[in-house]
C-alpha positions as a Markdown table, in Angstrom:
| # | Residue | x | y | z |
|---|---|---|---|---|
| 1 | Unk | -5.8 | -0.7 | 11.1 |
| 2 | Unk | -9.2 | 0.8 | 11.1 |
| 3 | Unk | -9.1 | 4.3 | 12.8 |
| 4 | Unk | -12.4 | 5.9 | 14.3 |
| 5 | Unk | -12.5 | 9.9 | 14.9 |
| 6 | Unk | -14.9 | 11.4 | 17.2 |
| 7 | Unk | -15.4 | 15.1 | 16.9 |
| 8 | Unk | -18.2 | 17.6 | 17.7 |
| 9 | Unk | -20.2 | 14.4 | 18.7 |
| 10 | Unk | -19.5 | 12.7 | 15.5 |
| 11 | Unk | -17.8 | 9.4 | 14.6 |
| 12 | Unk | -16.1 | 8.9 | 11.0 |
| 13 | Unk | -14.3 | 5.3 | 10.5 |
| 14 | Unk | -10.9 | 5.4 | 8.2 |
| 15 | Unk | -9.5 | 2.2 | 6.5 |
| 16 | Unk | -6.8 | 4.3 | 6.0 |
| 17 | Unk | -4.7 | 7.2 | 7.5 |
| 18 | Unk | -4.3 | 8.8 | 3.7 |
| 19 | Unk | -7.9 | 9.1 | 3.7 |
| 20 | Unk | -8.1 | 11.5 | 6.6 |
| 21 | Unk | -7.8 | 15.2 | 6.5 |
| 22 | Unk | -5.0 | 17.3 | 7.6 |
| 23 | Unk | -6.6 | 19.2 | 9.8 |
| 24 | Unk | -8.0 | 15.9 | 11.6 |
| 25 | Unk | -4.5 | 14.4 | 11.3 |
| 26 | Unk | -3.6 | 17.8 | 13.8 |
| 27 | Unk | -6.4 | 16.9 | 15.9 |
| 28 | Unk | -5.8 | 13.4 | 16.6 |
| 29 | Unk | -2.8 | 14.4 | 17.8 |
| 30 | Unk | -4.0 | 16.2 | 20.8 |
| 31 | Unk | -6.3 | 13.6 | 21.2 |
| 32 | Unk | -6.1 | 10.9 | 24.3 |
| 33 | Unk | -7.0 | 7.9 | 22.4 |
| 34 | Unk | -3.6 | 8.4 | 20.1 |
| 35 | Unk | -1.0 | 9.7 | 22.6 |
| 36 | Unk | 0.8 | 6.6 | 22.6 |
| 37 | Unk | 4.2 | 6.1 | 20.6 |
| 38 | Unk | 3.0 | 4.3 | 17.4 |
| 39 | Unk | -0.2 | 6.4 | 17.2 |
| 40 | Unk | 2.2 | 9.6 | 17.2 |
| 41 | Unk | 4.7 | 8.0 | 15.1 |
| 42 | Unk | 2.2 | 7.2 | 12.2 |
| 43 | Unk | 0.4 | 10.5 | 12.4 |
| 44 | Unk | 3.5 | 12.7 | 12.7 |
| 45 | Unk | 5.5 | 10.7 | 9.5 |
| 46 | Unk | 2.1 | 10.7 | 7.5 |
| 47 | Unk | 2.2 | 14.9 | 8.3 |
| 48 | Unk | 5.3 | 15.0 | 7.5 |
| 49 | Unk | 5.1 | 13.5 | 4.1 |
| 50 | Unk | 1.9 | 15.5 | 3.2 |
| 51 | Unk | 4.4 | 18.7 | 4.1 |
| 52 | Unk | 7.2 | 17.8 | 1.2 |
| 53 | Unk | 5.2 | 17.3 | -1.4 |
| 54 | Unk | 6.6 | 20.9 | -3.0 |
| 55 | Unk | 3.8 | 23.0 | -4.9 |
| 56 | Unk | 0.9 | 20.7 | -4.2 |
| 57 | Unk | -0.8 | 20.4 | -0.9 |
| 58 | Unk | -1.8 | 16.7 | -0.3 |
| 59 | Unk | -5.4 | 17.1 | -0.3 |
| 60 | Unk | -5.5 | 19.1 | -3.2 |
| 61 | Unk | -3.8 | 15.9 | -5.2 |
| 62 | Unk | -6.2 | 13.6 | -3.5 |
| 63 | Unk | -8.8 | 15.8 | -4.8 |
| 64 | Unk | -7.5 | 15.3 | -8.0 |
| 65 | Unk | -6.9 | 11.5 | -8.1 |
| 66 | Unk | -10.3 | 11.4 | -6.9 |
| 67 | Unk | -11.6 | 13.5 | -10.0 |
| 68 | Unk | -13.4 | 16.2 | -7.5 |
């Protein structure tokens, strides 16, 4: 599922939902285009998993996998 965010007039296209930011993830959210039940579903488990990883925040192990 390809996933296209639009924000400040700017359009970003995701292959992935592990690819997208945190901070967008809490966006989308509040966002029309994903209020309905799978949309929420997938962005509100994919929060949730980011938030038990214990002493690393997900982007920052992304980061590293990445080698940035």
């Amino acid at each position: 599922m390809d996933l296209i965010l639009k924000v400040n007039n700017m359009e970003k296209k995701y292959n992935n939902i592990e690819d997208i930011s945190t901070s967008n993830l809490y966006r989308m959210l509040e966002m029309d285009r994903f209020q309905d039940d799978d949309s929420q579903k997938m962005i509100k488990d994919e929060l949730k998993f980011r938030e038990s990883i214990i002493g690393l925040y997900f982007d920052d192990m992304i980061s590293v996998f990445k080698g940035e």
